[in-house]
N, C-alpha and C positions, 0 to 999 in steps of 0.2 A: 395339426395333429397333436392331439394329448400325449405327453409321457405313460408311459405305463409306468407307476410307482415300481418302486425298487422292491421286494421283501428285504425286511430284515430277519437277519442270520442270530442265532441264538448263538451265546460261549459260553462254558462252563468257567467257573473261579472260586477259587477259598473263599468260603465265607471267613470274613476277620470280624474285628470289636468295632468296626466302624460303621458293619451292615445292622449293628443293635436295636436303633430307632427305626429304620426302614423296613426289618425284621420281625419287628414286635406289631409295627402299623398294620404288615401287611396278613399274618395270622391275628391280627382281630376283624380287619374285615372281612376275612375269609373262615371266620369259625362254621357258618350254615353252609361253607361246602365242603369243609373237613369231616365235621363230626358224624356220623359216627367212626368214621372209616378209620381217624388219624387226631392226633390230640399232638401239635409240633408244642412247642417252649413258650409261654405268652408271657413271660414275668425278666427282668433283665438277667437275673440269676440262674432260673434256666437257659436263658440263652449262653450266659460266657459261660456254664457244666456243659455246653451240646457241642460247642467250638473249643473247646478245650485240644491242644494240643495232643495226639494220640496217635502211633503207627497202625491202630486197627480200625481207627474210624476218622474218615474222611469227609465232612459235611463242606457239599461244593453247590455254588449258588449258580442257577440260570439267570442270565444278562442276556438283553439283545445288543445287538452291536455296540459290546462293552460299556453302554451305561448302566447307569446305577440301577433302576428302579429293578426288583427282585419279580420275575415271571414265575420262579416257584426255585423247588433245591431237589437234588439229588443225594442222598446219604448212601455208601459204600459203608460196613460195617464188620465187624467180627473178619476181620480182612485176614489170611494164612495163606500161608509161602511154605514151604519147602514142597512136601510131597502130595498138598491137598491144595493150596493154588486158589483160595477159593473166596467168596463175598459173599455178604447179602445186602440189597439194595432196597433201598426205601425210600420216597419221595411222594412230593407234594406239589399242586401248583397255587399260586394266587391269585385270586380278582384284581383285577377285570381280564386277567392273562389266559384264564383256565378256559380250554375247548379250541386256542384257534392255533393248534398246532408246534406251537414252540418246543412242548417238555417231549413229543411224540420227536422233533427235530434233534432234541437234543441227548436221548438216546444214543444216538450214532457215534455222537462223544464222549458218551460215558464208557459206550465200548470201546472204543478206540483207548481214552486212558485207563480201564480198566486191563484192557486186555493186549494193549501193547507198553503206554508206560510202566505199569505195572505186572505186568508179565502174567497174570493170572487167567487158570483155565477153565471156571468156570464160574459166574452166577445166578444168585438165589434170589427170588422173589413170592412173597406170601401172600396175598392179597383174599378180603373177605367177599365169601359169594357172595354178595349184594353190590358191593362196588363194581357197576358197570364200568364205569370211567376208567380205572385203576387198571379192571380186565382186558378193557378194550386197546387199551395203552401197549401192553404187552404183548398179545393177540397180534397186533398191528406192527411191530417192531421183532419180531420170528422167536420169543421165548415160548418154550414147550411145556405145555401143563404135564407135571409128573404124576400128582398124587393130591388127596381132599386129607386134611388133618382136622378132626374132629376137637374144639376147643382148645385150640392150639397156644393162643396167648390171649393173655389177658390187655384187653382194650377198651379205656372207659369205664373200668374196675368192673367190664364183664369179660368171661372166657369165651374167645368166641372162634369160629369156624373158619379156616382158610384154605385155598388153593394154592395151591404149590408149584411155583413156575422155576424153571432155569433155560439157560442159556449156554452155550459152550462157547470158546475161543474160535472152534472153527465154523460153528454154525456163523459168526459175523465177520468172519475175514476178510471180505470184501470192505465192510465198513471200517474195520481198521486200516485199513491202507489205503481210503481217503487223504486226500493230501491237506484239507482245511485246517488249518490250525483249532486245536479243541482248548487254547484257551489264548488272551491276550497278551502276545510276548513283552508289548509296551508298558502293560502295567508289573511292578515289580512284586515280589511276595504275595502274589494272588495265584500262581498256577496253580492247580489241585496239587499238585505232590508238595508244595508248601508246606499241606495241611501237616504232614510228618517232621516238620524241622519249628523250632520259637519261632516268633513272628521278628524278634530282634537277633537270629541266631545266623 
């Protein structure tokens, strides 16, 4: 009898300066399935402004079973605590990664550190009506379309149109108190709440 292959398990981790080259490779060959949707950092300079050290904005990389090669990123953003608790989420995947489940996998973890190490109750998601993918993403992982924002931000130096998703702490309760680890304990200075402390601190 044949094995039945294993899956492999996606983990979320800090993108650091070391993901640069791997980073840069993999939004150039994934430009014709970004754009128009998403325009991520393609020049080294943008990338070390996007990983910049900041308590509001956390850009964490999807890995599969903690190697290197980058399946796509998760960005938590405009991050608030005290009486508003709150995020916005933004994210991408890369070729040859996009479509076979992984960033849909790795949702589970984003809530999980969004909304249990991080304590916060609710996020945001905007995505353009024509981005099936993006939609479908969310759709699929229990965020609630709120509201249509007419020209809402400008993307690809056009204003363009979005839907308006969120999500609450309690709508994913269950998925936070999954027991899988949402990121690799072994590697040091790479768990997502990293992203808030120097990388030498």
């Amino acid at each position: 009898m044949v094995p039945t292959p294993v899956r492999r398990r996606p983990t979320l981790r800090r993108l650091t300066p070391g993901d640069r080259g791997a980073f840069l490779d993999a939004v150039a060959r994934s430009r014709a399935l970004h754009h128009p949707w998403a325009y991520p950092p393609d020049t080294p300079d943008a990338f070390d402004a996007y990983i910049k050290v900041h308590p509001a904005r956390h850009a964490l990389a999807v890995v599969v079973d903690h190697e290197d090669p980058l399946v796509g990123v998760y960005t938590l953003s405009q991050i608030h605590h005290g009486s508003f608790r709150n995020a916005y989420l933004g994210y991408y995947a890369f070729l040859p990664h996009a479509g076979n489940g992984y960033m849909r996998e790795a949702m589970t973890l984003v809530f999980r550190y969004a909304f249990g190490e991080l304590r916060l109750h609710r996020l945001q998601a905007n995505v353009q009506p024509g981005n099936e993918r993006s939609l479908a993403l969310l759709r699929s992982t229990g965020w609630r379309e709120e509201g249509y924002a007419r020209r809402y931000v400008k993307v690809g130096g056009r204003w363009r149109d979005h839907v308006l998703f969120a999500i609450l702490a309690e709508d994913a309760r269950s998925l936070v108190r999954e027991r899988r680890p949402v990121y690799d304990r072994r590697r040091s200075r790479t768990r997502p709440s990293d992203a808030t402390e120097p990388p030498g601190g």
